[in-house]
C-alpha positions in Angstrom: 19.8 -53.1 -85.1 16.9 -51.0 -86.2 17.6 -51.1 -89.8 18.5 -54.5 -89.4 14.9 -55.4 -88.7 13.5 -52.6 -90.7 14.9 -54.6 -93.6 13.8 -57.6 -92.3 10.5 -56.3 -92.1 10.4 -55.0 -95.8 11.2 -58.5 -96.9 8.8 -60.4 -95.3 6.4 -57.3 -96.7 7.9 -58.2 -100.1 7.2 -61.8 -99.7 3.9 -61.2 -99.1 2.5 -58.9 -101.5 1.8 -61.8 -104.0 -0.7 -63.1 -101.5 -2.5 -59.7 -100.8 -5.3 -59.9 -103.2 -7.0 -57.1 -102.2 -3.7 -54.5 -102.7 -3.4 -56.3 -106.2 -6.7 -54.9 -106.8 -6.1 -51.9 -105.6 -2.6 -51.8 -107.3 -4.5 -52.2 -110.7 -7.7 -50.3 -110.4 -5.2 -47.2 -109.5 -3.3 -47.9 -113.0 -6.4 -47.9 -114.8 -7.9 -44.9 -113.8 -4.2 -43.0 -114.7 -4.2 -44.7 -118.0 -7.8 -43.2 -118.5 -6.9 -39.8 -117.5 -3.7 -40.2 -119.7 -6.7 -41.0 -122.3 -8.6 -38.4 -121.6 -5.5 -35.8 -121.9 -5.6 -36.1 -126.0 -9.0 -35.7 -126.5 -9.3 -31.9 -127.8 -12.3 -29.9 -127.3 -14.5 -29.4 -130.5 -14.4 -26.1 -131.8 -10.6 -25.5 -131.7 -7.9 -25.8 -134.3 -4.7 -27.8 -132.9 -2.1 -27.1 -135.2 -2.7 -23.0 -134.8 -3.3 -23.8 -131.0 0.0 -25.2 -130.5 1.8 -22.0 -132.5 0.1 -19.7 -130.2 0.7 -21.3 -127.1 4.3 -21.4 -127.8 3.8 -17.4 -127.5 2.3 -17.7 -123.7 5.2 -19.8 -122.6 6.9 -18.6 -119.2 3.1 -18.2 -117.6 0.7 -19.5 -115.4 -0.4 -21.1 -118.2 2.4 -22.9 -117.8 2.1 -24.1 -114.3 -1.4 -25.4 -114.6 -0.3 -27.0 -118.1 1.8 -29.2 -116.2 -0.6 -30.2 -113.4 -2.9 -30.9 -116.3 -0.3 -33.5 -118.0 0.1 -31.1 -121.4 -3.7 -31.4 -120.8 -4.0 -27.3 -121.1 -1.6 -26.9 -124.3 -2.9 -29.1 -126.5 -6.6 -28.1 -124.6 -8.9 -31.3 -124.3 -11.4 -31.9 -122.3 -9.8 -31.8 -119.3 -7.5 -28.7 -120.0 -8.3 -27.2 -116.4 -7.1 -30.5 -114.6 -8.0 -30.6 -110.8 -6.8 -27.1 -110.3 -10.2 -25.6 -109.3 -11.1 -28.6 -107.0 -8.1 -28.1 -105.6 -8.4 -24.3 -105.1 -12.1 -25.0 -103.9 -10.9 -27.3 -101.0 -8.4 -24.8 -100.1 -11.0 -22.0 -99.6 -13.4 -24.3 -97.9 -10.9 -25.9 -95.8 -10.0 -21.9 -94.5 -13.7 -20.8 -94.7 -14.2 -24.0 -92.2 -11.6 -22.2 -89.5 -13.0 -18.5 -89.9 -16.9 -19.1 -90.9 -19.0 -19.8 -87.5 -21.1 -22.2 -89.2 -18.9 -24.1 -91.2 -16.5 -25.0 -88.2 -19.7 -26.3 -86.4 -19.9 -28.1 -89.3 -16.2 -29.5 -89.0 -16.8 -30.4 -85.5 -19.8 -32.7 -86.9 -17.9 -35.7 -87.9 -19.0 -37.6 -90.5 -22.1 -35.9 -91.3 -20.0 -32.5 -91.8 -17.5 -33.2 -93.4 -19.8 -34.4 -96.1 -21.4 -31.0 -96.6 -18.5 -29.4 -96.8 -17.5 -31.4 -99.7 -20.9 -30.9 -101.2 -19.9 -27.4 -101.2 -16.5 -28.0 -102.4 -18.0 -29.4 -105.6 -20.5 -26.7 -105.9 -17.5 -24.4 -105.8 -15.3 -26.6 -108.3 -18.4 -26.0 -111.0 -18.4 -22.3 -110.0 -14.7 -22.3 -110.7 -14.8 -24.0 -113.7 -17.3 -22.1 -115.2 -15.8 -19.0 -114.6 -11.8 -20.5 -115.9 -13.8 -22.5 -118.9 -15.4 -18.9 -120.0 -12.0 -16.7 -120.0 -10.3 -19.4 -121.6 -13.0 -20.1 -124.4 -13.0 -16.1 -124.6 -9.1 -16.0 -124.9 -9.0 -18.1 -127.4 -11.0 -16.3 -129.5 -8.6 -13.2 -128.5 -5.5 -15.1 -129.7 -6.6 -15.5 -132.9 -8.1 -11.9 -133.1 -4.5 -10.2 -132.4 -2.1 -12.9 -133.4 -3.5 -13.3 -137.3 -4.3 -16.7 -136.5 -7.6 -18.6 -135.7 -7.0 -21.0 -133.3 -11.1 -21.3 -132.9 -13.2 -22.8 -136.0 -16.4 -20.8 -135.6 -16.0 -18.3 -132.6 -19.2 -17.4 -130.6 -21.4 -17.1 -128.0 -22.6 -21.2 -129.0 -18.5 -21.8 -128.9 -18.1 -20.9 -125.3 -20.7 -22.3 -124.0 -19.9 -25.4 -125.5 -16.4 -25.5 -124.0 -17.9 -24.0 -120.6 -19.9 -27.6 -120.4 -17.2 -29.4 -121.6 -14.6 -27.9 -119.2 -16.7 -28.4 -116.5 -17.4 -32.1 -117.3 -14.0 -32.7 -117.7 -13.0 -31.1 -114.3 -16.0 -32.9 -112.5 -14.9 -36.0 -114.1 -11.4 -35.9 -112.7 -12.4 -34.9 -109.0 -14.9 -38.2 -109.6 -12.0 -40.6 -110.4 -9.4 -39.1 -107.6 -12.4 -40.2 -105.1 -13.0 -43.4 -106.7 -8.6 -43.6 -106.3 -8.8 -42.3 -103.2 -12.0 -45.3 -102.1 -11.1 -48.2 -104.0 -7.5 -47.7 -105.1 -3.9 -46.7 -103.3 -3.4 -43.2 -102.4 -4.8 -39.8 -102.6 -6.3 -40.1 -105.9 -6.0 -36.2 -106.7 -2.5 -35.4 -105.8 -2.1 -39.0 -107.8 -3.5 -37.1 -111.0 -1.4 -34.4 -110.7 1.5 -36.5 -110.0 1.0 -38.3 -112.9 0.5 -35.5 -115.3 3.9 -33.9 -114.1 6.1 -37.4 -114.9 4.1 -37.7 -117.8 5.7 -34.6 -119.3 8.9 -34.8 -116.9 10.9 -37.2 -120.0 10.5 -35.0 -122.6 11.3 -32.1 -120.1 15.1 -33.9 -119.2 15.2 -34.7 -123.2 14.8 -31.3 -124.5 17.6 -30.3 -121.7 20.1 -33.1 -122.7 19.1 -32.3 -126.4 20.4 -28.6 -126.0 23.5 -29.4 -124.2 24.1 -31.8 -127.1 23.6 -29.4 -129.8 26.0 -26.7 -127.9 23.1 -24.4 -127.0 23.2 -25.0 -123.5 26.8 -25.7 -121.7 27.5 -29.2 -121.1 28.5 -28.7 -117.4 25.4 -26.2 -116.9 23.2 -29.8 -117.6 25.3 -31.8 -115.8 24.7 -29.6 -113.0 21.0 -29.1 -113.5 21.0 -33.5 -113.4 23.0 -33.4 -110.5 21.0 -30.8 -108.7 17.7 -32.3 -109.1 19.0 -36.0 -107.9 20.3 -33.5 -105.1 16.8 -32.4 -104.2 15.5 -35.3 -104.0 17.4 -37.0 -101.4 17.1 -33.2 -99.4 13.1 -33.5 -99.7 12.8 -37.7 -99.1 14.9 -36.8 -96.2 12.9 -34.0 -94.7 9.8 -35.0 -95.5 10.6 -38.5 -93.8 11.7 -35.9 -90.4 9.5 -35.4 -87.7 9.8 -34.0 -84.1 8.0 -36.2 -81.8 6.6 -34.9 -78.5 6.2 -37.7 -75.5 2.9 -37.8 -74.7 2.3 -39.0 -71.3 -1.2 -41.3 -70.2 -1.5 -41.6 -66.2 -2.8 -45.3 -64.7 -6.2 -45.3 -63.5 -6.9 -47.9 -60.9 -10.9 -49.7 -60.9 -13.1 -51.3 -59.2 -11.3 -54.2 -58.7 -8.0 -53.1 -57.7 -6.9 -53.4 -61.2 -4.9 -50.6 -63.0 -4.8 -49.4 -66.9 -3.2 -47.2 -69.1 -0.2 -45.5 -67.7 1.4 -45.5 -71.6 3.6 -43.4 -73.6 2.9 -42.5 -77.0 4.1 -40.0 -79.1 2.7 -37.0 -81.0 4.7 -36.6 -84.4 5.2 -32.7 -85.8 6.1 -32.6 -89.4 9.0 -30.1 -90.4 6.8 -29.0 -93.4 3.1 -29.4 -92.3 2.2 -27.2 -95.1 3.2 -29.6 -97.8 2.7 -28.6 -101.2 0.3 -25.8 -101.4 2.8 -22.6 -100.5 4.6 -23.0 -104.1 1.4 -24.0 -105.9 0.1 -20.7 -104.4 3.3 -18.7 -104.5 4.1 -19.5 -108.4 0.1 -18.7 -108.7 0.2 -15.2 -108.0 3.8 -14.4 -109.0 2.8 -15.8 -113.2 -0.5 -14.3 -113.0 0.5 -10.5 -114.0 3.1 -11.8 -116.4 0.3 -14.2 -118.5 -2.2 -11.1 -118.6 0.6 -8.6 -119.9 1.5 -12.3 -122.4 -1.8 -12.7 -123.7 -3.0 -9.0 -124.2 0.0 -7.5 -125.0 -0.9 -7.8 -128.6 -4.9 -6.1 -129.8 -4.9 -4.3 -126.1 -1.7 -3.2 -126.2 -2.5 -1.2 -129.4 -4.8 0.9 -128.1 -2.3 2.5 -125.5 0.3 5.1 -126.9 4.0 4.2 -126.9 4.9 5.5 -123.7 2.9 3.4 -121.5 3.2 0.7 -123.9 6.6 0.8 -122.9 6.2 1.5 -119.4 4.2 -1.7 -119.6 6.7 -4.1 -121.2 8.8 -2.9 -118.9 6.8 -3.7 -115.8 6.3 -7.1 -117.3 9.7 -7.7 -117.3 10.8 -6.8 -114.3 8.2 -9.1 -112.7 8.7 -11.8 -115.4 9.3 -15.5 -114.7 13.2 -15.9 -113.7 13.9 -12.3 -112.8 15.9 -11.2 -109.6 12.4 -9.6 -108.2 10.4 -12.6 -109.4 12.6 -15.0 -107.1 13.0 -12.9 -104.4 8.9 -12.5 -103.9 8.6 -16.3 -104.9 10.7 -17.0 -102.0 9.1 -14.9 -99.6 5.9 -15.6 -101.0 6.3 -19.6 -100.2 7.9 -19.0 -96.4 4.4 -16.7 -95.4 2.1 -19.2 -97.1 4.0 -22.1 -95.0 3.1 -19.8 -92.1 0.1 -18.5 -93.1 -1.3 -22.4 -94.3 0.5 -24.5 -91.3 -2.1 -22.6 -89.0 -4.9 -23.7 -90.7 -3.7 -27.3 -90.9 -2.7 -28.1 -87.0 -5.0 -26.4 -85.0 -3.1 -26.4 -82.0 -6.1 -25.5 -79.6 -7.9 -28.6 -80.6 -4.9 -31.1 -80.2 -4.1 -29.9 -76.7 -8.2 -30.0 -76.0 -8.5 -33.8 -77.6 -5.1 -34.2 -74.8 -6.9 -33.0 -72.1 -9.9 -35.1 -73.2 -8.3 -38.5 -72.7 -6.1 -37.6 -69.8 -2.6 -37.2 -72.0 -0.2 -34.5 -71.4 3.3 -33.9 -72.1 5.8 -33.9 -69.6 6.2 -30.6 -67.8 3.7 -28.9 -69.4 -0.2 -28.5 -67.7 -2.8 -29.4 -70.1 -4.8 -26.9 -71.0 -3.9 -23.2 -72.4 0.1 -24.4 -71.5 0.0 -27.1 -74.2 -1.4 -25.0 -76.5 0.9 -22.3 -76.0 4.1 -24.9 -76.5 2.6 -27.0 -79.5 2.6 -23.5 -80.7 6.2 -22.7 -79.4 7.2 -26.1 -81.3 5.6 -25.8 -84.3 6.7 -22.1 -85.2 10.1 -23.5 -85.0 9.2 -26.2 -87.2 7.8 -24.1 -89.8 10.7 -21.4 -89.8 12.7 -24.5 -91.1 10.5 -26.0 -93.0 9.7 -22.8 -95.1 13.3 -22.0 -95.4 13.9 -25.9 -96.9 11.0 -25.4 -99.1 11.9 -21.9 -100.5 15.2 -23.5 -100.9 14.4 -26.3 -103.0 11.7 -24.0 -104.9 14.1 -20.7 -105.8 17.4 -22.9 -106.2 16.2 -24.6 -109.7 14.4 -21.3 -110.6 17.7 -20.0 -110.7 19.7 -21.7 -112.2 17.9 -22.2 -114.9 16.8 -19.0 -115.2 20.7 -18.0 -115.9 20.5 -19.3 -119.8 17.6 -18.4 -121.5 18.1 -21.5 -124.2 15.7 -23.4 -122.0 12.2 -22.9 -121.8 10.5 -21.7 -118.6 7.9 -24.8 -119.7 11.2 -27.1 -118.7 12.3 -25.4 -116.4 9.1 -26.0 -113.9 8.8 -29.5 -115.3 12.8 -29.9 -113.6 12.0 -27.3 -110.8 11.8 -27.6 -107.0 8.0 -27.3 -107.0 7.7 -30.5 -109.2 10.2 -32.4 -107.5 8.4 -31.8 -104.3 4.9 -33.1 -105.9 6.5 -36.3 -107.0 8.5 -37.1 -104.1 5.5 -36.1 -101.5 2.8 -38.1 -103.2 5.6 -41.2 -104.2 6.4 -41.6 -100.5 2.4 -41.2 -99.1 1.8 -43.8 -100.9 4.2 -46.2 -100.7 3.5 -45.8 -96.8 -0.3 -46.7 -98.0 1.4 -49.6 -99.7 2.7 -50.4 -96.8 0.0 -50.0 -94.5 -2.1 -52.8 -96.3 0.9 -54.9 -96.2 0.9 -55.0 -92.8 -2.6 -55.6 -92.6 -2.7 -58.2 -94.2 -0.2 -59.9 -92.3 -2.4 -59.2 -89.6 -5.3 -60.9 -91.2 -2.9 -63.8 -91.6 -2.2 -64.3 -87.9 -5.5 -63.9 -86.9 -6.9 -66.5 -89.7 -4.2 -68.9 -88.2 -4.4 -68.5 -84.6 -8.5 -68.8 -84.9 -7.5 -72.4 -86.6 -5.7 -73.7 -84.1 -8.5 -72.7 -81.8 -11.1 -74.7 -83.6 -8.6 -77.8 -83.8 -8.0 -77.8 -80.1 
């Protein structure tokens, strides 16, 4: 019976989207601000050389540089304007957002409202253009480096005037993005950030599932090793729709409360969902983060700094590399247990369970058998530990799995590999099914607005 009318529902949904003007709107003014960052994604920064810019970026493969190249929708390897993506407001929000839960005076500022949250993402921004500054000088000063051990000069005329050209540039192009996800975000359907990224991973995702079906083709890769890597990632995807779809729902309880008059309210039941993974996203981001950081610093100065150290500990140090490198049993194993703490560590930032059970107590809610107070708290954090432990193990799962396998052939590069991972498949699947629920949302408003337009008619003609 309940799909029944969920189906039902979805139709009449369906029937009505040509009449909601407004989602149209928003439908469209979300396309066009993807199509301009897809725009913006080919526009290379002045100064550099592409064609020696792609050869030397096919040496860095297997990186962080890697990672952030496909938030960035190729954006970083053929470096445009907007090579550094939303990566740094991303990070930015992150710190803030824990800053807000440790810092005295940023959490009064959380408990503000309206008025503080907009500080805090006045000094979000101010950290995004600290952060970009800081990313767009290494990288204009590493691409000098790669053409000063590599033979090649990726960089027309290197210099102080170079960097700081691409430091303003970066930084425009950064500021630029975060601008658009809010106008996404305001006037459009979605979050318009985790939209950007979204659409920078499919971007690259067809030529990704290409270049794997074009090796299996050519014999370089086993033909049942890509049938398995197609079937895995359809696999994946129905695990993650499902569980992120799960919740645990905790009955939350309102007593009636009699007036003046004799008469009685409230005395309803609602419910108070708990997401398996609460964490979302941000444990692999974070994970893969730290794990590709010492392996793109061995990558990129292996070569001029390298030289200077004598053979031994040159050695010693391609060995290090290695054993940490992406795909490696010890790279996996502290990916994995990297992802489950930071589901831990960022699920207790997220749900503060102290505030929940005080907002409870607040408007006279409680969950059955349990006092309100310091005994709600205590079981929302009973609950939600549990939660976590599950959700962490499901997303290390769906993260390390991929890695793995593909990591097993070296034909395929660690580029495609990420594009095809876990980690992306997450991305896409989390921010596809926020906002079709957004979709949805305005749907139902609208047929809202419909009911009440008609039933104020038929007032007015009696």
């Amino acid at each position: 019976m309940s799909s029944r009318a969920d189906n039902i529902a979805s139709t009449l949904s369906l029937a009505n989207f040509g009449k909601a003007t407004e989602l149209k709107q928003r439908i469209l003014f979300t396309i066009g601000a993807l199509i301009v960052f897809r725009f913006l994604s080919f526009v290379p920064l002045p100064g550099v050389n592409p064609m020696v810019l792609e050869t030397l970026y096919d040496q860095t493969r297997g990186g962080i540089l890697d990672m952030f190249n496909m938030f960035s929708g190729g954006s970083l390897e053929r470096m445009s304007l907007i090579a550094l993506g939303v990566m740094p407001y991303i990070t930015a929000s992150i710190v803030i957002q824990l800053a807000s839960s440790l810092h005295p005076s940023l959490m009064a500022l959380k408990k503000e409202g309206e008025a503080g949250r907009k500080k805090l993402n006045q000094y979000t921004r101010y950290g995004t253009v600290f952060l970009c500054a800081i990313q767009g000088w290494f990288l204009a000063s590493g691409l000098e480096a790669y053409g000063a051990q590599s033979g090649l000069q990726a960089v027309v005329d290197p210099g102080i005037q170079f960097r700081i050209v691409t430091v303003i540039n970066l930084v425009g192009g950064t500021m630029f993005l975060m601008w658009l996800g809010e106008q996404i975000t305001a006037r459009g359907v979605g979050n318009g950030v985790s939209l950007i990224i979204f659409a920078g991973i499919v971007a690259e995702l067809p030529r990704a599932i290409y270049q794997v079906i074009g090796l299996g083709a050519n014999g370089d890769v086993a033909g049942s090793l890509v049938m398995i890597i197609l079937a895995m990632s359809v696999a994946l995807t129905m695990l993650i729709v499902f569980v992120e779809r799960a919740q645990r729902r905790l009955l939350v309880q309102y007593p009636k409360r009699q007036m003046a008059g004799g008469k009685q309210f409230g005395g309803q039941n609602s419910f108070l969902p708990l997401k398996i993974n609460t964490a979302g996203v941000i444990p692999p981001i974070f994970a893969s983060s730290l794990l590709l950081l010492p392996a793109t610093a061995g990558q990129m100065f292996s070569g001029s700094a390298a030289d200077g150290i004598e053979n031994a500990d040159a050695g010693v140090f391609q060995t290090a590399m290695a054993f940490i490198g992406y795909g490696s049993p010890l790279y996996l194993t502290l990916y994995g247990v990297l992802v489950i703490f930071f589901c831990f560590f960022y699920t207790s930032f997220v749900f503060d369970s102290e505030q929940v059970s005080d907002n409870l107590r607040k408007q006279g809610g409680f969950l059955p058998g349990i006092r309100p107070g310091a005994r709600t708290m205590e079981y929302l954090n009973y609950v939600l530990n549990r939660l976590t432990l599950i959700g962490a193990l499901y997303v290390a799962f769906v993260c390390v799995l991929p890695e793995y396998l593909i990591s097993q052939n070296k034909e395929i590069p660690p580029s495609v590999g990420m594009l095809i991972g876990g980690m992306s498949l997450l991305i896409i699947v989390s921010v596809t099914i926020d906002t079709v629920t957004q979709i949805q949302s305005h749907l139902i408003a609208h047929q809202y607005e419909g009911l009440i337009k008609k039933s104020k008619m038929r007032r007015r003609r009696r």
